[in-house]
C-alpha positions as CSV (number, residue, x, y, z in Angstrom):
1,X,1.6,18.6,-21.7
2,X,-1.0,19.1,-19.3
3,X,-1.4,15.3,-18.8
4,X,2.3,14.9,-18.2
5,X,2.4,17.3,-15.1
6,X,-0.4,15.4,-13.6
7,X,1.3,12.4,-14.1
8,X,4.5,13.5,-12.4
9,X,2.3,14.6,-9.5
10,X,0.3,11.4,-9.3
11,X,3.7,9.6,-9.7
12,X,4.8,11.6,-6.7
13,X,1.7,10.6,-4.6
14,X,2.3,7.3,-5.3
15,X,6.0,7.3,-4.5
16,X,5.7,8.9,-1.5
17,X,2.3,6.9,0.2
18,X,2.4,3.8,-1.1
19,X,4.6,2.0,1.5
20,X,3.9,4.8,4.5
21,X,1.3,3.7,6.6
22,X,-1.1,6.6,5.1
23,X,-3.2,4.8,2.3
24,X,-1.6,5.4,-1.2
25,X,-5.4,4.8,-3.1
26,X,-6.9,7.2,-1.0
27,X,-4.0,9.9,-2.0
28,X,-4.4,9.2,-5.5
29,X,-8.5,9.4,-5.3
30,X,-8.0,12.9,-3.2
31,X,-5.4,14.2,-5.5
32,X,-6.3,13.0,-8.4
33,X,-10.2,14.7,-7.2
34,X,-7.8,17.8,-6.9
35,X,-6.2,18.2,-10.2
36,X,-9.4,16.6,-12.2
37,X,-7.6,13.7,-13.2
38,X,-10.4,11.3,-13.3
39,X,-11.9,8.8,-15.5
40,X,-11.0,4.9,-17.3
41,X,-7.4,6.4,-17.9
42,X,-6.8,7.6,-14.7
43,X,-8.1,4.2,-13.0
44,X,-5.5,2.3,-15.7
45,X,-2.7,4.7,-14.2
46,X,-2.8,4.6,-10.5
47,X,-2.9,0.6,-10.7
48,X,0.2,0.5,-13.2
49,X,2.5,3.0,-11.5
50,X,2.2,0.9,-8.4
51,X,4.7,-1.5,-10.0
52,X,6.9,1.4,-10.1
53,X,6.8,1.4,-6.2
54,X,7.3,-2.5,-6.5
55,X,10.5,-2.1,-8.2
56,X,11.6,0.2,-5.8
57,X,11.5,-2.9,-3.1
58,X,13.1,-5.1,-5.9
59,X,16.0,-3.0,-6.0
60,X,16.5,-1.9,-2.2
61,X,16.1,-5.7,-1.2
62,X,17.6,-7.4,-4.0
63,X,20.2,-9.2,-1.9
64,X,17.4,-10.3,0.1
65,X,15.2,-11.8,-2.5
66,X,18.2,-13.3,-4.6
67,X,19.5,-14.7,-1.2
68,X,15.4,-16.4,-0.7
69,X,15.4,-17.2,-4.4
70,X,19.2,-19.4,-3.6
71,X,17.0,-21.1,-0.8
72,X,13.7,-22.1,-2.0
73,X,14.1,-25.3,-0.6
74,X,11.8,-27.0,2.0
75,X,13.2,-26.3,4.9
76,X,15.1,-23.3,4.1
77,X,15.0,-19.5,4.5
78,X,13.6,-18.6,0.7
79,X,11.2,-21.7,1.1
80,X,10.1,-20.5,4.4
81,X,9.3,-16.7,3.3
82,X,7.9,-16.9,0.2
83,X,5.4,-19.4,1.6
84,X,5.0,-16.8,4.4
85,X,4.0,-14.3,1.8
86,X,2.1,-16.3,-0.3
87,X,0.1,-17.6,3.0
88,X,-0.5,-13.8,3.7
89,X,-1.8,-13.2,0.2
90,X,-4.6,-15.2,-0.5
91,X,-6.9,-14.0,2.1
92,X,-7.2,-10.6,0.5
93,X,-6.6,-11.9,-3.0
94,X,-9.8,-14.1,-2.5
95,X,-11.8,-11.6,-0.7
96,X,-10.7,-8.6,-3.5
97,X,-11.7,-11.2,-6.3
98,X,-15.3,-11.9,-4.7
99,X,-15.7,-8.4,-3.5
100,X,-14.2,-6.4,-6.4
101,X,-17.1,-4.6,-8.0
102,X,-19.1,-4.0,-4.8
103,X,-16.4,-2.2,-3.5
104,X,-16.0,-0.2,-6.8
105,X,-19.2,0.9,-6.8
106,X,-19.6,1.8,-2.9
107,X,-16.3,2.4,-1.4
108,X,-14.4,4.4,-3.7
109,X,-16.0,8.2,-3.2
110,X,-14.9,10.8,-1.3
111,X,-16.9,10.6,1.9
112,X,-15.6,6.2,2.4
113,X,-11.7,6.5,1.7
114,X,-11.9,10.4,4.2
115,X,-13.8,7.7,6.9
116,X,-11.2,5.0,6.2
117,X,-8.3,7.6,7.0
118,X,-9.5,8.1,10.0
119,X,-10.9,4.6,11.0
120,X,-7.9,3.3,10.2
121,X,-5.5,6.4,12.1
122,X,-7.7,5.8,15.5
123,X,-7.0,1.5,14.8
124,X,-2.9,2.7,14.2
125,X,-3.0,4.7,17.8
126,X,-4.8,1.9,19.5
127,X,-2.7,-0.9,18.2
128,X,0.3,0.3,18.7
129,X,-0.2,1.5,22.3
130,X,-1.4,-2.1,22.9
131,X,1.0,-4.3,21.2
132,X,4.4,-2.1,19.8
133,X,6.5,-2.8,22.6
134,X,5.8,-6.3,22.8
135,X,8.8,-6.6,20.0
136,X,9.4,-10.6,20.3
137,X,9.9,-10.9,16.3
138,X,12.8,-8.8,14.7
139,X,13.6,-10.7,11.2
140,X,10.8,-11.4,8.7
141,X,12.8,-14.9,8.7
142,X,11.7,-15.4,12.3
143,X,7.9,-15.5,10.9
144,X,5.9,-18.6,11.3
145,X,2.9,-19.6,9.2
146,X,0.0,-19.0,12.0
147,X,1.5,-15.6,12.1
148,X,1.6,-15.1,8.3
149,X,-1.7,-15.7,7.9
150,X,-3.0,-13.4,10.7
151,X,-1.3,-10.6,9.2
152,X,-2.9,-11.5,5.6
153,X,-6.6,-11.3,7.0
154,X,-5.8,-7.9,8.3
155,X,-4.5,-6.9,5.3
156,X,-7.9,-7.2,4.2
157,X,-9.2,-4.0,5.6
158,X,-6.8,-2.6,3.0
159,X,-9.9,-3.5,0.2
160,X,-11.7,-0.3,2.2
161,X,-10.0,2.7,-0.3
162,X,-7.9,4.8,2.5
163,X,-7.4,1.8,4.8
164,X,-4.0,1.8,3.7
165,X,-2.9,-1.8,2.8
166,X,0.7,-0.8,4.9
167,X,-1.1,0.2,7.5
168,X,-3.4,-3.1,7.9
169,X,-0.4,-5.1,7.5
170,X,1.9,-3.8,9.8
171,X,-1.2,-3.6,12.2
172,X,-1.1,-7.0,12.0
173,X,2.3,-7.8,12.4
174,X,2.4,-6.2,15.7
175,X,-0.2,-8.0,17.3
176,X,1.8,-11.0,16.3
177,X,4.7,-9.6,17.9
178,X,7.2,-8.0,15.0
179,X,8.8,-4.9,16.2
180,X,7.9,-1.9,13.3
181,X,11.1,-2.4,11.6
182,X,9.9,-6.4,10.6
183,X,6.4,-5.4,10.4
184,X,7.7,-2.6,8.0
185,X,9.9,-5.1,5.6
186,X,6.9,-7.8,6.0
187,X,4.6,-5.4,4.5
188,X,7.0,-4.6,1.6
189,X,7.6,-8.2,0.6
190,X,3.8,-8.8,0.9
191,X,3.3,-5.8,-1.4
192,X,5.2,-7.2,-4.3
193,X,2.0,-10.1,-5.1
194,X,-0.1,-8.2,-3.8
195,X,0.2,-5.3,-6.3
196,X,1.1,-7.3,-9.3
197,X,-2.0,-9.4,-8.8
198,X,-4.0,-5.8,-8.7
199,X,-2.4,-5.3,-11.9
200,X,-2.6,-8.0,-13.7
201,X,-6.3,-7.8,-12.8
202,X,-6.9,-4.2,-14.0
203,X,-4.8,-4.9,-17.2
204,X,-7.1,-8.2,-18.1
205,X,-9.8,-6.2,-17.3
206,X,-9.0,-2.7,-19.3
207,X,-10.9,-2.4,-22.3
208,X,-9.4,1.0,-23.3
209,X,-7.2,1.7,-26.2
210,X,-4.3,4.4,-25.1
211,X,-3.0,7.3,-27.4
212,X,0.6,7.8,-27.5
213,X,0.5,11.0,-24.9
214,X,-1.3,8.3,-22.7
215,X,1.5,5.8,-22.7
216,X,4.0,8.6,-22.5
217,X,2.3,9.4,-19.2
218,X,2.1,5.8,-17.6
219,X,6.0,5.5,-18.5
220,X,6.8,8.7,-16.7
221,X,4.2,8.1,-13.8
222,X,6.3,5.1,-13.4
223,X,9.7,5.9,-13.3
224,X,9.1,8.9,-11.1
225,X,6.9,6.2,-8.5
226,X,10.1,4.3,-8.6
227,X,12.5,7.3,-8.0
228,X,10.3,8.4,-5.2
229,X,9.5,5.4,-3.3
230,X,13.4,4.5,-3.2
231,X,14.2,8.0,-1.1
232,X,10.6,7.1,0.5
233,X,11.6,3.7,2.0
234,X,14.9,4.3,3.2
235,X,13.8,7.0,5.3
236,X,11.0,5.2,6.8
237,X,12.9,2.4,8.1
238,X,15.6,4.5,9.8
239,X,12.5,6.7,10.8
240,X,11.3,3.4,12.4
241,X,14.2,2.2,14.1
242,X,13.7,5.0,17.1
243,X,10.7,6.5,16.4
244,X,6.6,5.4,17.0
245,X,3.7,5.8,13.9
246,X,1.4,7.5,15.9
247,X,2.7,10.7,13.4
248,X,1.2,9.0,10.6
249,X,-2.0,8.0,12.8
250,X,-2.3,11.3,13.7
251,X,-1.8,13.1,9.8
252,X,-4.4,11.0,8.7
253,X,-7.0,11.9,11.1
254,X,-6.1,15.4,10.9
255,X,-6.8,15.1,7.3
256,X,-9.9,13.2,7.2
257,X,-11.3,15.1,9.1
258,X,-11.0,18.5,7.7
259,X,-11.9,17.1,3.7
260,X,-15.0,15.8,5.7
261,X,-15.4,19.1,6.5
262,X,-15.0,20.5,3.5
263,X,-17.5,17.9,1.7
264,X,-20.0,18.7,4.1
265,X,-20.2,22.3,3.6
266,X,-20.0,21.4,-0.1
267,X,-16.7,23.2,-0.5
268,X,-15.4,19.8,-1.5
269,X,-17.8,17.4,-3.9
């Protein structure tokens, strides 16, 4: 039973961060530090639940991706976005398959993901003051391929644990111009590859055998990611439409900075 509650929790956690520009992996390290859930099990979790978040988009923009999936042809809408997102894929895709077990080993403690927080809160604050109000681009359909793939090399700062791959993204997507609303839905659609290429990955690569309390947990981990991140997203875009990030920005650094604290007077190891 024990392992279900923390499963609801990280399901939660994941629900709630992974499309808010506050790093979801870096939640789930700090939490899961929290409530000792650790280990090959726990790795195996917070990569599967993500698709729970995934679905989430699937459902919320299902008229969108069935009307792209109607227009796949050259030329048209579907064509153009899913070469869009497939454009802004590959640069981390390439880079995370290269640079996967380097940043295992030296990224993923406590002391990296509290200094990508607050890296990438300070970047958040400066990029948005510089380029937000530009707002050219309103409609991921209004997207062009230079574009696309200046986005997907910033979402490569997201392979840093607590970079926040929403955050990179949408980082991105202003300095090309999209108001936060587009950079927002951009950084959704980009997500859906993005974290089902994770997965697959961590799946091929899993050499653990799961007890029946185990799968139990990844099911409900799922379903509540999926319930969460649907209330999640809906009130981030109309949170978007009049408000700025800088919130966000500022919760991360305001958090980063006092776990640093904490780890440095060994409260926190």
């Amino acid at each position: 039973m024990i392992l279900i509650f923390k499963s609801i929790i990280m399901g939660i956690v994941e629900g709630i961060t992974e499309f808010l520009p506050i790093s979801s992996t870096g939640h789930m390290i700090i939490v899961g530090h929290f409530i000792n859930f650790t280990g090959a099990f726990a790795t195996l979790f917070e990569i599967v639940i993500q698709l729970g978040a995934i679905l989430a988009i699937v459902v919320l923009y299902r008229a969108k991706l069935w009307d792209s999936l109607k227009n796949l042809k050259p030329g048209q809408s579907g064509f153009k976005l899913l070469t869009n997102v497939i454009v802004a894929f590959m640069p981390s895709a390439v880079l995370g398959l290269i640079l996967h077990k380097k940043i295992e080993a030296v990224l993923f403690g406590p002391v990296p993901v509290l200094a990508a927080l607050i890296v990438g809160g300070i970047l958040m604050i400066l990029v948005e003051n510089k380029y937000r109000k530009r707002d050219i681009i309103g409609s991921v359909d209004s997207i062009v391929l230079p574009q696309a793939i200046l986005i997907g090399c910033f979402q490569c700062l997201a392979l840093w644990p607590g970079m926040s791959r929403s955050a990179s993204t949408i980082m991105g997507a202003w300095i090309v111009g999209l108001n936060s609303v587009a950079a927002a839905e951009f950084s959704f659609f980009l997500a859906i590859p993005t974290m089902i290429g994770a997965t697959a990955l961590t799946l091929f690569k899993a050499k653990i055998a799961l007890t029946l309390i185990e799968v139990i947990s990844l099911i409900i981990g799922f379903v509540v990611s999926f319930i969460v991140a649907i209330v999640v997203v809906n009130k981030f875009i109309t949170f978007l439409k009049n408000k700025r990030m800088r919130v966000f920005a500022v919760y991360r650094i305001c958090l980063g900075v006092f776990l640093l604290v904490l780890v440095f007077i060994n409260v926190l190891k």
